[in-house]
N, CA, C and O atoms as a GROMACS GRO file, in nm:
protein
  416
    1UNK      N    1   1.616   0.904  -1.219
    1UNK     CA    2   1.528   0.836  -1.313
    1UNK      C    3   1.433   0.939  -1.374
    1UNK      O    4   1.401   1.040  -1.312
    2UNK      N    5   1.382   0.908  -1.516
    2UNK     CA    6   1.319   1.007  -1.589
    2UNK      C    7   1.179   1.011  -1.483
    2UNK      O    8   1.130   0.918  -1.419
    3UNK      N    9   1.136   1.157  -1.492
    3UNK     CA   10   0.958   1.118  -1.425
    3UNK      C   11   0.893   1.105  -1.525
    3UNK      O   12   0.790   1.046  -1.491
    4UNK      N   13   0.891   1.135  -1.672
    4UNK     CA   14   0.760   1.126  -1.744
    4UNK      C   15   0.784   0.978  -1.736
    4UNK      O   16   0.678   0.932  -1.694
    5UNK      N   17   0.877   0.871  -1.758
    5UNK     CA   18   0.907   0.727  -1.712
    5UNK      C   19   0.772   0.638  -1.673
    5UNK      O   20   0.737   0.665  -1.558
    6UNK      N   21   0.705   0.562  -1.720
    6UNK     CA   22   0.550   0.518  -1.621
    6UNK      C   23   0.618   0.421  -1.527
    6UNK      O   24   0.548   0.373  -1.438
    7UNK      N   25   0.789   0.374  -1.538
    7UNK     CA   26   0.805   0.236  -1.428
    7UNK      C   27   0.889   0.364  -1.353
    7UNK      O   28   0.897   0.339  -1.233
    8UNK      N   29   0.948   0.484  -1.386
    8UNK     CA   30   1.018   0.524  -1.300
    8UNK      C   31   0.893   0.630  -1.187
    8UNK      O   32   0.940   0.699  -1.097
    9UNK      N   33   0.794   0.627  -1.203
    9UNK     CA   34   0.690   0.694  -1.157
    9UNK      C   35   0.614   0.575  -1.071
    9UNK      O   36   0.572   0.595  -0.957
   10UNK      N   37   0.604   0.465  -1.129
   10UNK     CA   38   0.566   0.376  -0.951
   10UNK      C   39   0.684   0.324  -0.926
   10UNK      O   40   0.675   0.221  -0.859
   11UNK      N   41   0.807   0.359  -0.957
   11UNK     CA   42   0.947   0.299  -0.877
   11UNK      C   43   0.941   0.418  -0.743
   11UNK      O   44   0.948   0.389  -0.624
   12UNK      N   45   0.928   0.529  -0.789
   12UNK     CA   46   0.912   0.633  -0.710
   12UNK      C   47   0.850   0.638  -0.604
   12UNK      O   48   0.894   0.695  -0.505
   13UNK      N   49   0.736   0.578  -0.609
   13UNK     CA   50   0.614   0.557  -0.497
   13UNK      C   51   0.628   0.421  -0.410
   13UNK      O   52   0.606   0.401  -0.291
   14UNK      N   53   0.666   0.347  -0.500
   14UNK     CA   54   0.670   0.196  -0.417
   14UNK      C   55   0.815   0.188  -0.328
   14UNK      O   56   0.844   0.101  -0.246
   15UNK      N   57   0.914   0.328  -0.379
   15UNK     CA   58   1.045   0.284  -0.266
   15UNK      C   59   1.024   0.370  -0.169
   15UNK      O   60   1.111   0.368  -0.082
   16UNK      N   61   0.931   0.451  -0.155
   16UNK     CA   62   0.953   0.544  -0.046
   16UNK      C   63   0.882   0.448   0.097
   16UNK      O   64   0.781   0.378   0.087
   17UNK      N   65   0.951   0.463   0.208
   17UNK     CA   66   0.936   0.378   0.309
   17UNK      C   67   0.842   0.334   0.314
   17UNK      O   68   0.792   0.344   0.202
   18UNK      N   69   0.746   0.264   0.412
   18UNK     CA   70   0.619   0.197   0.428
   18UNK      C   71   0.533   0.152   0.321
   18UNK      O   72   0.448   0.075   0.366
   19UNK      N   73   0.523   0.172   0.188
   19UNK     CA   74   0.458   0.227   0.093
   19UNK      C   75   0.433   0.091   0.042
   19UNK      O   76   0.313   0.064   0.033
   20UNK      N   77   0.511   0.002   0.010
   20UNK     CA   78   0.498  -0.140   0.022
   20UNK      C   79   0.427  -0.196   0.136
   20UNK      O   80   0.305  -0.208   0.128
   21UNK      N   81   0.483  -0.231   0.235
   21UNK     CA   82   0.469  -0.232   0.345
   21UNK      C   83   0.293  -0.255   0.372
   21UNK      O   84   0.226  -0.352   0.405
   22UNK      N   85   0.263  -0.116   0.338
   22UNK     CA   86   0.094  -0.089   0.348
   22UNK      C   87   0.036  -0.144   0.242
   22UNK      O   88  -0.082  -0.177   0.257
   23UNK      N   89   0.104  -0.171   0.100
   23UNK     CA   90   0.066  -0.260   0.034
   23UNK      C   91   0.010  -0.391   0.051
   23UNK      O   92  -0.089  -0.456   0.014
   24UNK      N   93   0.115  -0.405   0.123
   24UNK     CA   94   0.082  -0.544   0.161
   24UNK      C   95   0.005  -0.622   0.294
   24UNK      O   96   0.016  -0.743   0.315
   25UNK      N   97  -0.039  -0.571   0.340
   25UNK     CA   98  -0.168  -0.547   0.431
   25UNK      C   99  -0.284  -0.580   0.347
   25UNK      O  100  -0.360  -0.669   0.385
   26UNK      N  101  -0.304  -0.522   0.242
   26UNK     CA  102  -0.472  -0.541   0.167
   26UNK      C  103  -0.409  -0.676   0.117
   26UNK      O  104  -0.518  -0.726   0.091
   27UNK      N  105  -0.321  -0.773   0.083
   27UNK     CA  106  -0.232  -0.874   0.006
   27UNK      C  107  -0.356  -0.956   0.015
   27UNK      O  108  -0.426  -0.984  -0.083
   28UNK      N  109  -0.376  -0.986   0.118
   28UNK     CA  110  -0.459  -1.154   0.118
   28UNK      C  111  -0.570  -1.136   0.069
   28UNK      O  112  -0.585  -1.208  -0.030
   29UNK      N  113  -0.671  -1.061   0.094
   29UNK     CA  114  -0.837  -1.033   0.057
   29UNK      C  115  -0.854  -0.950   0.029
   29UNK      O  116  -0.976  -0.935   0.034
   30UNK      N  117  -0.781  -0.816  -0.025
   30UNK     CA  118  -0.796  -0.688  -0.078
   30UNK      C  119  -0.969  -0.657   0.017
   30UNK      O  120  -1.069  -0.601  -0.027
   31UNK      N  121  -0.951  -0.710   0.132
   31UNK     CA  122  -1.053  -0.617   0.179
   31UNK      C  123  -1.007  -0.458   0.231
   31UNK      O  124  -0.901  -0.400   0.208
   32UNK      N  125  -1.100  -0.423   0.291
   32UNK     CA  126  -1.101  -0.279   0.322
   32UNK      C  127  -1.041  -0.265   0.455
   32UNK      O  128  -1.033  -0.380   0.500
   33UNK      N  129  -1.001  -0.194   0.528
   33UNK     CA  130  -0.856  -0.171   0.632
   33UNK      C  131  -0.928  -0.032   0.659
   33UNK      O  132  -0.975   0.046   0.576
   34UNK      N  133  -0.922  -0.019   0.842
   34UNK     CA  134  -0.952   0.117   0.877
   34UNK      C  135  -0.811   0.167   0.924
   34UNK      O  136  -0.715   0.093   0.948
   35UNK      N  137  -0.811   0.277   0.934
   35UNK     CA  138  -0.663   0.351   0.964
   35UNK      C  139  -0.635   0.284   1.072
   35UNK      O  140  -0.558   0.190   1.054
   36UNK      N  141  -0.685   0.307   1.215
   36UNK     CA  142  -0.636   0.235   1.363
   36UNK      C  143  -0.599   0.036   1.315
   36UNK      O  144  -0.531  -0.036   1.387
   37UNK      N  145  -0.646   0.001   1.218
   37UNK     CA  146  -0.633  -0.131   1.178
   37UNK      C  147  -0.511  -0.162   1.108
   37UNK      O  148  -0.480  -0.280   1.093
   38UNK      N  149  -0.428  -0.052   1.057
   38UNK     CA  150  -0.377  -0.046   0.952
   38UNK      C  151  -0.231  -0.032   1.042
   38UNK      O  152  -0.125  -0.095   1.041
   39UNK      N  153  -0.290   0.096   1.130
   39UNK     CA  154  -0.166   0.171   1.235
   39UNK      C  155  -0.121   0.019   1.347
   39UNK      O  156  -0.012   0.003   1.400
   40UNK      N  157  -0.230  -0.066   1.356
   40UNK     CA  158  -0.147  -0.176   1.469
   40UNK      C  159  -0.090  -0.305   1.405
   40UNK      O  160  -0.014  -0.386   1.459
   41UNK      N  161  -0.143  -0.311   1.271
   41UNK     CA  162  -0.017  -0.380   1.178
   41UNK      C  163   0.088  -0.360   1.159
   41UNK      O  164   0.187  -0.432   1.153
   42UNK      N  165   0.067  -0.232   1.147
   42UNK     CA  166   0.212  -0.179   1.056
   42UNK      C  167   0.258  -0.148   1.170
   42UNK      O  168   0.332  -0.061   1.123
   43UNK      N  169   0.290  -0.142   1.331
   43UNK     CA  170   0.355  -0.099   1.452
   43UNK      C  171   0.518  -0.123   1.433
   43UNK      O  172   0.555  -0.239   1.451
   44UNK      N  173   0.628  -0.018   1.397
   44UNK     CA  174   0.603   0.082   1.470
   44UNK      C  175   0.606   0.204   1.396
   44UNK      O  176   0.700   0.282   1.412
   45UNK      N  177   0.525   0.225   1.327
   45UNK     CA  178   0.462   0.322   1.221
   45UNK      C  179   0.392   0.420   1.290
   45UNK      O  180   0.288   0.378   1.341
   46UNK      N  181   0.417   0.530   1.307
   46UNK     CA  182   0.339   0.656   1.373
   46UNK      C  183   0.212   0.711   1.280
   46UNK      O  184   0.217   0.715   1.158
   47UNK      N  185   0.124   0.744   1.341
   47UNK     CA  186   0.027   0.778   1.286
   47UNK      C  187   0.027   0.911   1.138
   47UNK      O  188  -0.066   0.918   1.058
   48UNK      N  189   0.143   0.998   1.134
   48UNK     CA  190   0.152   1.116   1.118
   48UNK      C  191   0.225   1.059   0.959
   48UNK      O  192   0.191   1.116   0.855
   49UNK      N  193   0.321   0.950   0.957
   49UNK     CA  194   0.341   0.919   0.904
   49UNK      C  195   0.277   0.768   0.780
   49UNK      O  196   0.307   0.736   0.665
   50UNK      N  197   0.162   0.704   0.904
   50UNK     CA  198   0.065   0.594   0.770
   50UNK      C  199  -0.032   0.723   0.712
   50UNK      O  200  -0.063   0.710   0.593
   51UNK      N  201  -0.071   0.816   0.764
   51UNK     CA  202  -0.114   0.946   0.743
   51UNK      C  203  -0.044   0.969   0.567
   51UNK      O  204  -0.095   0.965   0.455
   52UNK      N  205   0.066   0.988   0.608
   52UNK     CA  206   0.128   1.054   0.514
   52UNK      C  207   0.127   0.977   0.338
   52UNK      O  208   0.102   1.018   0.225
   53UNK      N  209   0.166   0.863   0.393
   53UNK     CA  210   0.185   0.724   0.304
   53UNK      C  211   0.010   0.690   0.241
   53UNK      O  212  -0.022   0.671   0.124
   54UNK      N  213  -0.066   0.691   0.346
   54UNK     CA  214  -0.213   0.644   0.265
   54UNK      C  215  -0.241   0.774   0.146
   54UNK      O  216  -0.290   0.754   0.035
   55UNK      N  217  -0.200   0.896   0.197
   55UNK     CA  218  -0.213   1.007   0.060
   55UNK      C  219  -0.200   0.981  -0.036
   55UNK      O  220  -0.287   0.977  -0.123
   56UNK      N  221  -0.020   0.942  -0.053
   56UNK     CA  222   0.041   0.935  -0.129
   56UNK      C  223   0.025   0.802  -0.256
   56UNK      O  224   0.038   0.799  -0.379
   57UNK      N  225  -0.017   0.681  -0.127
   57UNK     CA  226  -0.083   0.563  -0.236
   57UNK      C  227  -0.234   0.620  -0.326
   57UNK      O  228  -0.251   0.596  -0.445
   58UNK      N  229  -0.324   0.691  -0.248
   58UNK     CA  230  -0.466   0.740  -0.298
   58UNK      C  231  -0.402   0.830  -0.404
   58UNK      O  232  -0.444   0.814  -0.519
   59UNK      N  233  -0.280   0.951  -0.377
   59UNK     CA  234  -0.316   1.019  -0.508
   59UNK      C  235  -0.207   0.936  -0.625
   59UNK      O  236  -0.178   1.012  -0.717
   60UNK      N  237  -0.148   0.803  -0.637
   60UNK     CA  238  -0.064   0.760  -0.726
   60UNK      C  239  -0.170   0.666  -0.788
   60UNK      O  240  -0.142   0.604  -0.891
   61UNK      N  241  -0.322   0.651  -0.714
   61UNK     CA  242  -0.445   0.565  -0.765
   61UNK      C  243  -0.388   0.403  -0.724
   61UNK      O  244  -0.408   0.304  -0.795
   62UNK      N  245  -0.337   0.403  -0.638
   62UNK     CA  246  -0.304   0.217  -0.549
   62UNK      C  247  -0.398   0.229  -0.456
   62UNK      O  248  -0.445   0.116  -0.463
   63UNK      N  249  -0.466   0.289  -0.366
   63UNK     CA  250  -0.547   0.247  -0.259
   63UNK      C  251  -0.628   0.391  -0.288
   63UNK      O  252  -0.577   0.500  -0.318
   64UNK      N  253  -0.799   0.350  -0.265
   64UNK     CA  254  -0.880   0.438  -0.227
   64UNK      C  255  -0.920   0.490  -0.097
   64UNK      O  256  -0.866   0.459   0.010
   65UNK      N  257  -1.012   0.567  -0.110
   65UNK     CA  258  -1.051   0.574   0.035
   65UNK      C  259  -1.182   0.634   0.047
   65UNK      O  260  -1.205   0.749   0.008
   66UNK      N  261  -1.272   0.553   0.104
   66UNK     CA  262  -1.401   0.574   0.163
   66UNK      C  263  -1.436   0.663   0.286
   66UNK      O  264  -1.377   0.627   0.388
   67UNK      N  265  -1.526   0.783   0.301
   67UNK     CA  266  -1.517   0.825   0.418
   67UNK      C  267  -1.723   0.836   0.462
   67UNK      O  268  -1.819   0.858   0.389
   68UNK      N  269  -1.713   0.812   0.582
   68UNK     CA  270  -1.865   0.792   0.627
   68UNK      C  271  -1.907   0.897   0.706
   68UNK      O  272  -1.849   0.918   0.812
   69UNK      N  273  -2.036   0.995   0.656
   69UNK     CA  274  -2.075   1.064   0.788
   69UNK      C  275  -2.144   1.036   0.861
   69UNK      O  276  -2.267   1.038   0.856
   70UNK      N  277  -2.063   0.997   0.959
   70UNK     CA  278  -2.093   0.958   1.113
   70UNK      C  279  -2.012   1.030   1.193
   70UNK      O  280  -1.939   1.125   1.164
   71UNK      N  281  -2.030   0.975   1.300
   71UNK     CA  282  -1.978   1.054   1.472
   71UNK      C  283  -1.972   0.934   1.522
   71UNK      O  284  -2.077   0.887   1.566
   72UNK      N  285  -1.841   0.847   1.530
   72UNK     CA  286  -1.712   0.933   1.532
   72UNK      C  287  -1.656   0.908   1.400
   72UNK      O  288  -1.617   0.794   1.374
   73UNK      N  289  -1.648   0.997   1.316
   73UNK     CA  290  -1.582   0.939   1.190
   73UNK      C  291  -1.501   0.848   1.128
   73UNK      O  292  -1.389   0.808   1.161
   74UNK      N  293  -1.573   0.819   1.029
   74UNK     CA  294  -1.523   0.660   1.006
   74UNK      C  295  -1.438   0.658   0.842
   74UNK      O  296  -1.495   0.728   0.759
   75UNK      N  297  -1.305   0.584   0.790
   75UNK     CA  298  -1.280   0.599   0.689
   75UNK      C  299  -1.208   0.460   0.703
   75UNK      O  300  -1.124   0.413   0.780
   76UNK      N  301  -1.299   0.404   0.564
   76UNK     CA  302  -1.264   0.260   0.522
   76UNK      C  303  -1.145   0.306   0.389
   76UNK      O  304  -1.173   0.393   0.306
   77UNK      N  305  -1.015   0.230   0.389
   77UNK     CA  306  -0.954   0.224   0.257
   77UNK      C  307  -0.902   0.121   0.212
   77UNK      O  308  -0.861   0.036   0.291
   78UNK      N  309  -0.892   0.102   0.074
   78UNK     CA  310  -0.915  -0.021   0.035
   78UNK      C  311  -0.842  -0.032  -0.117
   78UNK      O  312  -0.842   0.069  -0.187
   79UNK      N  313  -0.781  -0.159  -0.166
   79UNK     CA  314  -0.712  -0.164  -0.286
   79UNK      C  315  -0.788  -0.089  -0.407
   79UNK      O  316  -0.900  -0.130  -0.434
   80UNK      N  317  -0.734   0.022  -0.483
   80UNK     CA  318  -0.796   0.013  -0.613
   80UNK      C  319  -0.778  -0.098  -0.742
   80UNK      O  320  -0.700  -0.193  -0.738
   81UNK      N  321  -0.860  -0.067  -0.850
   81UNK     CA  322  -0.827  -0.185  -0.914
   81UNK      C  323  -0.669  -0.169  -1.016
   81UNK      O  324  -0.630  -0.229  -1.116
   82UNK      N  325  -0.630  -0.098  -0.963
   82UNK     CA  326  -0.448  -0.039  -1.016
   82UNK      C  327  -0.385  -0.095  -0.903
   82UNK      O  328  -0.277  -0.151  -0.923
   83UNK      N  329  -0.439  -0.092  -0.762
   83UNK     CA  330  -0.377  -0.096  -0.631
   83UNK      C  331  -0.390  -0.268  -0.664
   83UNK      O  332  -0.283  -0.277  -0.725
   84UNK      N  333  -0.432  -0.373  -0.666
   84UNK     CA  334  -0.484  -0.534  -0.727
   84UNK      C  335  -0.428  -0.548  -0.790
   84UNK      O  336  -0.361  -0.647  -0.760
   85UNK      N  337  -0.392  -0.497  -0.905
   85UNK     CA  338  -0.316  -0.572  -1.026
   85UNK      C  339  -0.172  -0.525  -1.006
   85UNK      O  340  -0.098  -0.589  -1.081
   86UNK      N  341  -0.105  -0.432  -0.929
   86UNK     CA  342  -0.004  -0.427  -0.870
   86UNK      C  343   0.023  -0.504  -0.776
   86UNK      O  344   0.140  -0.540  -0.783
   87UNK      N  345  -0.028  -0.544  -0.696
   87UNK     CA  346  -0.051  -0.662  -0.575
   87UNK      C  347   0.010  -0.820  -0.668
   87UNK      O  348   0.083  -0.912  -0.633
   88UNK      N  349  -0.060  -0.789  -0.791
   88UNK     CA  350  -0.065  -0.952  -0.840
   88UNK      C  351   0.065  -0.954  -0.924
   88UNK      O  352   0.105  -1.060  -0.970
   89UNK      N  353   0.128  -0.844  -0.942
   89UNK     CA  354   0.252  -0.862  -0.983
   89UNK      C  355   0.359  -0.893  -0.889
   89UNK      O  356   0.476  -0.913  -0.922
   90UNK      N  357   0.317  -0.894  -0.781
   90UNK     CA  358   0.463  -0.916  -0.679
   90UNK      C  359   0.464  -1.057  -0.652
   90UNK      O  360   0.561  -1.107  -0.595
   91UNK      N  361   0.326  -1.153  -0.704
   91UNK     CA  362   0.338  -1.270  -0.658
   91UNK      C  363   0.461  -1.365  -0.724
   91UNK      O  364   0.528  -1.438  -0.652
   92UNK      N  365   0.480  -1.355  -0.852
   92UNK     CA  366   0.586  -1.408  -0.887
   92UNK      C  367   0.757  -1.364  -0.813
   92UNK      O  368   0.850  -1.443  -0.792
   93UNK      N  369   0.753  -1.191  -0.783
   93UNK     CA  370   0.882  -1.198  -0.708
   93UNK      C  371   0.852  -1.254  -0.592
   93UNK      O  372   0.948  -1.325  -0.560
   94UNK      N  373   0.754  -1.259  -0.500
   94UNK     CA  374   0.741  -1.326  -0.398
   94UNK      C  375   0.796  -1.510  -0.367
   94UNK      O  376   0.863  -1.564  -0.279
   95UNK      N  377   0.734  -1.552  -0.476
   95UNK     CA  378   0.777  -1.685  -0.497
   95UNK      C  379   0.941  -1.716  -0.548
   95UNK      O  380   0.988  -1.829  -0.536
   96UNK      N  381   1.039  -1.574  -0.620
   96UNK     CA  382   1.133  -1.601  -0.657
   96UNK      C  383   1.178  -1.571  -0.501
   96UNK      O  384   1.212  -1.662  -0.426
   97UNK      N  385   1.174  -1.475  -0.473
   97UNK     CA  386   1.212  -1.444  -0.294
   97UNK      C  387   1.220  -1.585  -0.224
   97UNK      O  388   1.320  -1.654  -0.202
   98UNK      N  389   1.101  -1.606  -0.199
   98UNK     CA  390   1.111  -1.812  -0.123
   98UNK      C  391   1.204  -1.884  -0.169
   98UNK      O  392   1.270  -1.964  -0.103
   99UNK      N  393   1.223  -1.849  -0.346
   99UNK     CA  394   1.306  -1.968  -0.382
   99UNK      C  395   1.451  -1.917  -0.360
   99UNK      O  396   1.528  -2.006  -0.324
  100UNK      N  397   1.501  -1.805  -0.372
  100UNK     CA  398   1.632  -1.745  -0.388
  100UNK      C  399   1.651  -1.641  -0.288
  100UNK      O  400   1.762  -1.591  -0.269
  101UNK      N  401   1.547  -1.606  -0.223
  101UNK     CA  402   1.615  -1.532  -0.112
  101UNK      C  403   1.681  -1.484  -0.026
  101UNK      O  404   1.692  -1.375   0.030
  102UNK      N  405   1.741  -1.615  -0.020
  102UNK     CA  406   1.804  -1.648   0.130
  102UNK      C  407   1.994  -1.629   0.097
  102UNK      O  408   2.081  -1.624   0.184
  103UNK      N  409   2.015  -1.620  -0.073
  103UNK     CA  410   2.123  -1.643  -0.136
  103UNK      C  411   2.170  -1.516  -0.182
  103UNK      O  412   2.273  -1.505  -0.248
  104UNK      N  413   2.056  -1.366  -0.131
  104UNK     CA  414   2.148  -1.254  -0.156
  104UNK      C  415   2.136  -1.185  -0.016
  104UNK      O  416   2.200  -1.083   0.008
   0.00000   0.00000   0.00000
């Protein structure tokens, strides 16, 4: 697929494993998700790897990330508003999924 492409450039990001997946975690309340919160959802997801995947959503601009100085360090991340309006596009395949899912 072309990369200058803008659908072949989040086709790119959204098929690589988990990447959805972690998407869909912020789904219900686009609240904010700490990594250890994120790592016992998504089980059996290794750390090295939601690691890898939260990068990759922050630098494609789908999820941000907040970091706090404190002891013991703390990092909240959370839908951007690209990361939301991507969210709100899956609701219609979601609902075609319920309706036709089961038939492929």
């Amino acid at each position: 697929m072309d990369e200058s492409c803008p659908i072949g450039k989040i086709i790119k990001v959204l098929s690589m494993k988990w990447n959805l997946l972690i998407l869909r975690q912020f789904n219900n309340d686009f609240s904010k998700k700490r990594f250890n919160q994120l790592l016992e959802e998504l089980k059996p997801i290794s750390t090295r790897t939601l690691s890898k995947r939260l990068k990759e959503l922050e630098k494609a601009g789908l999820v941000g990330r907040e970091k706090f100085n404190e002891i013991p360090p703390r990092v909240d991340y959370y839908l951007t508003d690209s990361g939301k309006e991507i969210i709100n596009t899956f609701k219609p395949l979601t609902k075609w999924a319920e309706k036709f899912g089961n038939t492929i």
